[in-house]
FIMI-981016 format. One record per residue: residue number from 1; x negated, y negated, z of N, C-alpha, C in turn. Coordinates in Angstrom, 1 decimal, padded with zeros to 4 digits. Each point is the difference from the previous one (the first is absolute). Layout:
BEGIN
> roza,n_px,n_py,n_pz,ca_px,ca_py,ca_pz,c_px,c_py,c_pz
> NUM,X,Y,Z,X,Y,Z,X,Y,Z;
...
END
This chain:
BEGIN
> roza,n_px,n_py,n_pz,ca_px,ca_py,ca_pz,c_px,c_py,c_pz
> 1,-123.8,-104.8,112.8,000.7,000.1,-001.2,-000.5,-001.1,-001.0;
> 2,000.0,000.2,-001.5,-000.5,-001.0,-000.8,001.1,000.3,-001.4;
> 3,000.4,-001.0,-000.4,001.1,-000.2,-000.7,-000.7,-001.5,-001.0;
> 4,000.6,000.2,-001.2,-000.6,-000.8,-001.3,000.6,-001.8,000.2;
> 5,-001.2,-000.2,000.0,000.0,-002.0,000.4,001.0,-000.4,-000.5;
> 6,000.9,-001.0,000.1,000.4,-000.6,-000.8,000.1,-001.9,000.0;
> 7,000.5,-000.9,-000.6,-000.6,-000.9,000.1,000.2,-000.7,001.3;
> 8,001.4,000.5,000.9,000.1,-000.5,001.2,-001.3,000.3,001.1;
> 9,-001.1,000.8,-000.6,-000.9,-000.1,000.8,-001.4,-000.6,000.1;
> 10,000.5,-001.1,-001.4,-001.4,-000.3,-000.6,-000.5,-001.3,001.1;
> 11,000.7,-000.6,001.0,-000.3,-000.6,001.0,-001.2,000.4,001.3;
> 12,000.6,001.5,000.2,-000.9,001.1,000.7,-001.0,000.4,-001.0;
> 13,-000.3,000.3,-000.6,-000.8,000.5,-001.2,-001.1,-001.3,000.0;
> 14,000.0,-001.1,000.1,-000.6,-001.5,-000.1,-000.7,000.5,001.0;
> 15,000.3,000.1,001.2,-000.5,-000.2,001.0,-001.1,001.2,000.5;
> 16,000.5,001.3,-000.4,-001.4,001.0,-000.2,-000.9,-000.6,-001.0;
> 17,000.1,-000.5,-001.2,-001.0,-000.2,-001.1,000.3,-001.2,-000.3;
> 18,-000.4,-000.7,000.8,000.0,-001.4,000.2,-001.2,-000.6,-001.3;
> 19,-001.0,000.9,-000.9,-001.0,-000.5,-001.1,000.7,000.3,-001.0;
> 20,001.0,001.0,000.1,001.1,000.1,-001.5,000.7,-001.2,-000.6;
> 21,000.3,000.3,-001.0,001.0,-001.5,-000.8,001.5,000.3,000.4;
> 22,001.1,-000.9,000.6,001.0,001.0,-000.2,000.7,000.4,-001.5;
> 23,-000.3,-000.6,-001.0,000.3,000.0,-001.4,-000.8,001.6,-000.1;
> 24,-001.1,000.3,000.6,-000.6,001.4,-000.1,001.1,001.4,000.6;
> 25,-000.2,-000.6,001.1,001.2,000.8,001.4,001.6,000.1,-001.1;
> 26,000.0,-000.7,000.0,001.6,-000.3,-001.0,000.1,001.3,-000.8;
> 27,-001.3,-000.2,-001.0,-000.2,001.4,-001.3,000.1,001.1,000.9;
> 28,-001.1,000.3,000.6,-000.2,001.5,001.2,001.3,000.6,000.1;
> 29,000.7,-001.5,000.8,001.8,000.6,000.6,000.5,000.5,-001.3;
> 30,-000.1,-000.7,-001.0,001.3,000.1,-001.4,-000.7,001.3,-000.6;
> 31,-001.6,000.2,-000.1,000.0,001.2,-000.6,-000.2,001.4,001.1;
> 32,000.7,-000.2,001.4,000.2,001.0,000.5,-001.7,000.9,000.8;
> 33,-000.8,-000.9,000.1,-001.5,000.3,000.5,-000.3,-000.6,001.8;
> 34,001.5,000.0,000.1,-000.6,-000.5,001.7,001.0,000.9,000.6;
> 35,-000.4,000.4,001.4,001.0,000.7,000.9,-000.2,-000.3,000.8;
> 36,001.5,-001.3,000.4,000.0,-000.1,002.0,-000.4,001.0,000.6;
> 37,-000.8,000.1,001.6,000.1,001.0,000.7,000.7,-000.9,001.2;
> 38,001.3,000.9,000.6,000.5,-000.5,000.9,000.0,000.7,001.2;
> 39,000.4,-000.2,001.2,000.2,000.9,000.9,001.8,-000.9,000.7;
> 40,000.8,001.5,-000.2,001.3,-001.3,000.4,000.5,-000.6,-001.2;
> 41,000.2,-001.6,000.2,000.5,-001.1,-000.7,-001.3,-000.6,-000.1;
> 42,-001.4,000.1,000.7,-000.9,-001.0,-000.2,-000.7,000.7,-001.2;
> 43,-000.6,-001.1,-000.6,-001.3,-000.1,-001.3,-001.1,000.1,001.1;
> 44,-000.8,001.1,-000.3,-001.2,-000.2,000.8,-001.6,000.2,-001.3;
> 45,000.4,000.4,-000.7,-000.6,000.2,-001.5,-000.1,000.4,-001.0;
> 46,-001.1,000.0,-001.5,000.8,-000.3,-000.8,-001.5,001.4,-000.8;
> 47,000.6,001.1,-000.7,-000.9,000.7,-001.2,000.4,-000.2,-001.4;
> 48,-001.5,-000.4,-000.6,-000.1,-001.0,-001.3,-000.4,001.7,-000.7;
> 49,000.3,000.3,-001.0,-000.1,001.2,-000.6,000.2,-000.3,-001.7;
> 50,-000.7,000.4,-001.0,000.6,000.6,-001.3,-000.2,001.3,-000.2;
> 51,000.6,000.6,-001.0,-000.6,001.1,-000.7,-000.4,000.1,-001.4;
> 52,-001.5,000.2,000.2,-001.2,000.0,-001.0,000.6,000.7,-001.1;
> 53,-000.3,-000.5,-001.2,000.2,001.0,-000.9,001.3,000.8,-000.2;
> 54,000.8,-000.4,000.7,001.7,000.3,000.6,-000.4,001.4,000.0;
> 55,-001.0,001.0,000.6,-000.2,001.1,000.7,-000.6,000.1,001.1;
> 56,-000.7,-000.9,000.6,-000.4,-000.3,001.4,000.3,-001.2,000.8;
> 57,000.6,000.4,001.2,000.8,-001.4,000.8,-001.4,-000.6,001.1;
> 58,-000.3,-000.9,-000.1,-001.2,-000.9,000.7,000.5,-000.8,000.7;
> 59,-000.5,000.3,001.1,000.2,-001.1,001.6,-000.8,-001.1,-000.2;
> 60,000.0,-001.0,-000.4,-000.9,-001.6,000.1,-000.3,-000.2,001.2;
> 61,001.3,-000.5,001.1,000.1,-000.6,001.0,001.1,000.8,000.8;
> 62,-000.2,000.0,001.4,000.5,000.1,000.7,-000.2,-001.1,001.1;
> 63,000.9,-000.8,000.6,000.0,-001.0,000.9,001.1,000.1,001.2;
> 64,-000.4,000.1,001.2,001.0,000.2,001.3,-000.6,-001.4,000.2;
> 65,000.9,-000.2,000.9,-000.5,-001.2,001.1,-000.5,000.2,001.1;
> 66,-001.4,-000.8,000.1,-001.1,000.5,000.6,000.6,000.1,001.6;
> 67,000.9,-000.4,000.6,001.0,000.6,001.4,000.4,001.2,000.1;
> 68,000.2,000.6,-001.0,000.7,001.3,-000.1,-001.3,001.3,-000.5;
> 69,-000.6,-000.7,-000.6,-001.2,000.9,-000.3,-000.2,001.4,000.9;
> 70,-000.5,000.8,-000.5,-000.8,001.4,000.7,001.5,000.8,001.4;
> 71,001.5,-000.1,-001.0,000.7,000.7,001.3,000.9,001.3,-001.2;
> 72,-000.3,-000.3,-001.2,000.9,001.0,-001.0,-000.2,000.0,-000.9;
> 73,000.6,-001.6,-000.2,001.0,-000.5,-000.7,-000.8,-000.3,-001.7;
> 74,-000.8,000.0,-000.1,-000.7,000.8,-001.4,-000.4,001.5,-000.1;
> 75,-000.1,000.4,000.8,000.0,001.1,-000.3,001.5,000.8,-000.6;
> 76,000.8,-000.4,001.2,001.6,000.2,-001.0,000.1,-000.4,-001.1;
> 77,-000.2,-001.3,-000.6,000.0,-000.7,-001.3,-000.4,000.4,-000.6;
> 78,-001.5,000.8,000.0,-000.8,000.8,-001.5,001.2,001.3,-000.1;
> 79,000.1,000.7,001.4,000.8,001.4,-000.6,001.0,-000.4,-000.5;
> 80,000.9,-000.7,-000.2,001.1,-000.7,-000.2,000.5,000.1,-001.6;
> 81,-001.7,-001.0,000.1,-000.4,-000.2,-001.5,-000.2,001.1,-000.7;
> 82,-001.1,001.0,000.6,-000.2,001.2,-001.0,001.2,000.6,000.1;
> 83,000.6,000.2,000.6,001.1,001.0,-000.2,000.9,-000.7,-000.9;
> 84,000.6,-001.4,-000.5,000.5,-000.6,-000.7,-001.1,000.3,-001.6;
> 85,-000.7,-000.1,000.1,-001.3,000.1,-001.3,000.3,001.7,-000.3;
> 86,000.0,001.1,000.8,000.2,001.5,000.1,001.7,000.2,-000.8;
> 87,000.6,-000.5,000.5,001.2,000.0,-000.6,000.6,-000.6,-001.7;
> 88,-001.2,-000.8,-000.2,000.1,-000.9,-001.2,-000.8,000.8,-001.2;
> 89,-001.1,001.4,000.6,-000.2,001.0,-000.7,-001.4,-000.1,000.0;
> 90,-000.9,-001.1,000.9,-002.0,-000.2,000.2,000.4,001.4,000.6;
> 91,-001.7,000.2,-000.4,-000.4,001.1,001.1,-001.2,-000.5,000.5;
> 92,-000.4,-001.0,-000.1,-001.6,-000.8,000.6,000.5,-001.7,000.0;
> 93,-000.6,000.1,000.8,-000.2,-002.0,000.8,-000.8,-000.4,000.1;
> 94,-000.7,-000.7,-000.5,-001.3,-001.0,000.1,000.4,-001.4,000.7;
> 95,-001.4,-000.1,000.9,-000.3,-001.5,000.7,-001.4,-000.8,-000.4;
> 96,000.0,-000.9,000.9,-001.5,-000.4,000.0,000.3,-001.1,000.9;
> 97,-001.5,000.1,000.8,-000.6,-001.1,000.7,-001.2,000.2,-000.3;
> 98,-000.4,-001.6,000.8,-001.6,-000.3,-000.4,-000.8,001.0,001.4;
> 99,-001.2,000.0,-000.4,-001.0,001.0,000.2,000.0,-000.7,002.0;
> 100,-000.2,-001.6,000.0,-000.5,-000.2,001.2,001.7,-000.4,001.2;
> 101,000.9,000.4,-000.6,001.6,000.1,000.4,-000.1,001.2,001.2;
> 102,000.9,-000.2,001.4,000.3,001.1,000.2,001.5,000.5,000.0;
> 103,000.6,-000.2,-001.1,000.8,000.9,-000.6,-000.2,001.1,-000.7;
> 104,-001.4,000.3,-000.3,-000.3,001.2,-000.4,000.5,000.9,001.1;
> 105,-000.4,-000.3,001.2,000.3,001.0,000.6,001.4,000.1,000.3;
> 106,001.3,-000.8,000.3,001.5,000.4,-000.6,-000.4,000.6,-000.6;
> 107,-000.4,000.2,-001.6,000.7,000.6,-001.1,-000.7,001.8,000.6;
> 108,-001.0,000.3,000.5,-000.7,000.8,000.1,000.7,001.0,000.9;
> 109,000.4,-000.4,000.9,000.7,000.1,001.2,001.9,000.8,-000.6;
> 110,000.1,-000.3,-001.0,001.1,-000.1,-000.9,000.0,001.1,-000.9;
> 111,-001.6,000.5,-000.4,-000.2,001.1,-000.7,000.1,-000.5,-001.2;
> 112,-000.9,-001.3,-000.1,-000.6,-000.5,-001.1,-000.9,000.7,-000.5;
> 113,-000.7,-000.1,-000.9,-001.5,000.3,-000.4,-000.8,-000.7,-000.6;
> 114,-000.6,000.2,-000.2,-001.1,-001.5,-001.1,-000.1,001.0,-001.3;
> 115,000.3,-000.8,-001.3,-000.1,000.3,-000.9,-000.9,-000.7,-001.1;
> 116,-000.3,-000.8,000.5,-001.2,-001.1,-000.5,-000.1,-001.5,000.3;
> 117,-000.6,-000.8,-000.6,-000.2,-001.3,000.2,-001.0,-000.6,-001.3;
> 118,000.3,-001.5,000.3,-000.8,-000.8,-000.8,-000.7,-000.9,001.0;
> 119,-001.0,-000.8,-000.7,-000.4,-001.2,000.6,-000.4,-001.2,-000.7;
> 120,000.4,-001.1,000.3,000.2,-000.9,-000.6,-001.1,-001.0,000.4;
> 121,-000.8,-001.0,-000.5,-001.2,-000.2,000.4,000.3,-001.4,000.9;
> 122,-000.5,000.5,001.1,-000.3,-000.9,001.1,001.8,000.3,001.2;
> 123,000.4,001.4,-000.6,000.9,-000.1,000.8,000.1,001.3,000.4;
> 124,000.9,000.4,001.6,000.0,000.9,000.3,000.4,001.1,-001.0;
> 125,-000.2,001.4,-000.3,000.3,000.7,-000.5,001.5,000.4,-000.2;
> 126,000.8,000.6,-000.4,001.5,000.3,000.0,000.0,001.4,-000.1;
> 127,000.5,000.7,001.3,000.4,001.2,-000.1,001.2,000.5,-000.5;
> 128,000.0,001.5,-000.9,001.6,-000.1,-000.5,000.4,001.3,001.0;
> 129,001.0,000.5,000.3,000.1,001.1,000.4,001.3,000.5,-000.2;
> 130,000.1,001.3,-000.2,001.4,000.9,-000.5,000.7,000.8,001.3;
> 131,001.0,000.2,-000.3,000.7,001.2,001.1,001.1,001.0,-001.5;
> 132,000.1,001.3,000.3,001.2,000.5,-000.4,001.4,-000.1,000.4;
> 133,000.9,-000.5,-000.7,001.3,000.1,000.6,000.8,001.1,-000.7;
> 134,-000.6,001.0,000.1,001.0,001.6,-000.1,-000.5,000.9,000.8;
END
């Protein structure tokens, strides 16, 4: 289950993105861009999301804790999310990871696609990739 941060979580929130500011984390919570993922009562992680152009909703981040990793529990979180994004009236979702990441393959696995990329000099490439949610 993933349900919208609020600031009682910015303690847990620290501690996945431990390079964030919490004055940054603070904004995220207040403008509604983070979503606990829980399982239960526990925080196990957190999806950083806007939507582009307020017509397309974009996954930044997704973060579990690396214990829990590879049993679901993002995979529930994205459908969760698109179906929350599906209901809000998107019919497409955009992501991105970098090119030498293996979360390409999550997202792929997910019925992502690759829809393009940039590259930024002297740095891995950034793949973007879409799914339909209708």
């Amino acid at each position: 289950m993933n349900r919208p941060a609020c600031e009682a979580d910015l303690p847990f929130l620290t501690t996945l993105s431990a390079d964030v500011s919490p004055s940054l984390l603070h904004k995220q919570v207040t403008d509604g861009r983070l979503r606990v993922i829980q399982t239960g009562e526990q925080a196990i992680g957190v999806i950083k999301f806007y939507v582009l152009w307020e017509t397309l909703p974009f996954i930044e981040v997704i973060l579990l804790r690396e214990s829990l990793r590879h049993r679901g529990y993002g995979t529930e979180a994205v459908r969760e999310w698109e179906q929350e994004m599906g209901a809000r009236g998107f019919d497409l979702a955009l992501i991105s990871t970098q090119a030498n990441e293996t979360a390409q393959h999550f997202w792929r696995k997910l019925g992502y696609m690759d829809c393009g990329s940039f590259s930024v000099r002297g740095k891995p490439s950034e793949l973007f990739m879409q799914r339909a949610l209708k």
